[in-house]
C-alpha positions in Angstrom: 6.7 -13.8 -7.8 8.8 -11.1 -6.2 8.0 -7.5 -5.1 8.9 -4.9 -6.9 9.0 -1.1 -5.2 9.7 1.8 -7.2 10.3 5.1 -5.3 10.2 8.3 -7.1 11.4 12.0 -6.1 9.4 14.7 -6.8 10.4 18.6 -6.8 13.3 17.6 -4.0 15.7 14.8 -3.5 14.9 13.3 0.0 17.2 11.7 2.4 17.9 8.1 2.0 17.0 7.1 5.5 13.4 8.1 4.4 13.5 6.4 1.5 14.6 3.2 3.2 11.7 3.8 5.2 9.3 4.3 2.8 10.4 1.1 1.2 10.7 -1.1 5.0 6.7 0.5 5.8 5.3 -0.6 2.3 6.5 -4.4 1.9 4.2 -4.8 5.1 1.4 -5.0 2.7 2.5 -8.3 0.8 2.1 -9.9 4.3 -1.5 -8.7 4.2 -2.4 -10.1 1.2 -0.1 -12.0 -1.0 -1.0 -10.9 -4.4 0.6 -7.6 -4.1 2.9 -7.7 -7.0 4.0 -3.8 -7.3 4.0 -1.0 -5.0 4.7 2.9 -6.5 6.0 5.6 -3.8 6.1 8.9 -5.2 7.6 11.2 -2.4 6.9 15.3 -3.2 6.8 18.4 -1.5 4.3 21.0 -2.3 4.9 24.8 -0.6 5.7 23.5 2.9 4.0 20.6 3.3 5.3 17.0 2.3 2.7 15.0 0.2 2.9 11.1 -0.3 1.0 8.8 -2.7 0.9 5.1 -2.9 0.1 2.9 -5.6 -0.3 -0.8 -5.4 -1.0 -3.3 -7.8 -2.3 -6.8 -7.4 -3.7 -9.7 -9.1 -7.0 -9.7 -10.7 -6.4 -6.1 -11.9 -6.5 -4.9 -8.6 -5.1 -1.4 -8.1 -4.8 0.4 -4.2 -4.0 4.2 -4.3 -3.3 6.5 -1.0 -2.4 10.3 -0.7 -1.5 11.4 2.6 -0.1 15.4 3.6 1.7 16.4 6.0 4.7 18.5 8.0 6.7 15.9 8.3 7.7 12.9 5.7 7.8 10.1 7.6 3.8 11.3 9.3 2.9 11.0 5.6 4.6 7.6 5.1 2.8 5.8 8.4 -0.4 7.5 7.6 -0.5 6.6 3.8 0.3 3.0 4.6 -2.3 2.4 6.8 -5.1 3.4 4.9 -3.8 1.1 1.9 -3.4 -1.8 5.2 -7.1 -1.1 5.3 -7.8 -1.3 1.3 -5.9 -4.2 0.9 -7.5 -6.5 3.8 -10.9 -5.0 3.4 -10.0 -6.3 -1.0 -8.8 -9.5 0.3 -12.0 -10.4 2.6 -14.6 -9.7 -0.8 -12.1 -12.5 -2.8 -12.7 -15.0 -0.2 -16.0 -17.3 -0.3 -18.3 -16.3 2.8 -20.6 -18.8 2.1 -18.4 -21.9 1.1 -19.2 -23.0 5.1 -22.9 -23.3 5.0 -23.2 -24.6 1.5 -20.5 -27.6 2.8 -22.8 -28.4 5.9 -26.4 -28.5 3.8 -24.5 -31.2 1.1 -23.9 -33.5 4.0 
């Protein structure tokens, strides 16, 4: 299945080198876990400070959000994308079986 990234433009029309960053910062969270199936970057401005919010969706109705503020853009982006880095692993290790070690050894 095949990423899909929407980037939307609030309240100003930003640069495309930042929004080819944006876009380059976020696919590094299919490599974390591989059920990421689509990520929404919504890129505003309020008064003088640059807000960004990320929204991933993954299997099992699995849904990521992160907000992040800042002076500068591309602050927001790095900052944003490692708190979902931390969601997303933190999601991944609760899907896999803890246990499934122990239980194997006491059947033998």
């Amino acid at each position: 299945m095949t990423l899909r990234i929407d980037l939307t433009d609030r309240h100003e029309q930003h640069a495309e080198e930042v929004r080819d960053y944006a876009r380059q910062k976020v696919e590094k969270l299919a490599r974390y876990f591989d059920q990421v199936q689509h990520i929404e970057i919504i890129l505003d401005r309020e008064h003088e400070e640059h807000c960004v919010e990320v929204i991933v969706s993954a299997g099992h109705n699995m849904h990521f959000v992160g907000h992040a503020m800042n002076s500068s853009v591309m602050a927001c982006i790095d900052r944003v994308v490692e708190k979902l880095e931390r969601q997303v692993v933190k999601a991944k290790e609760r899907l896999k079986d803890h246990h499934r070690g122990q239980s194997a050894k006491r059947h033998l």
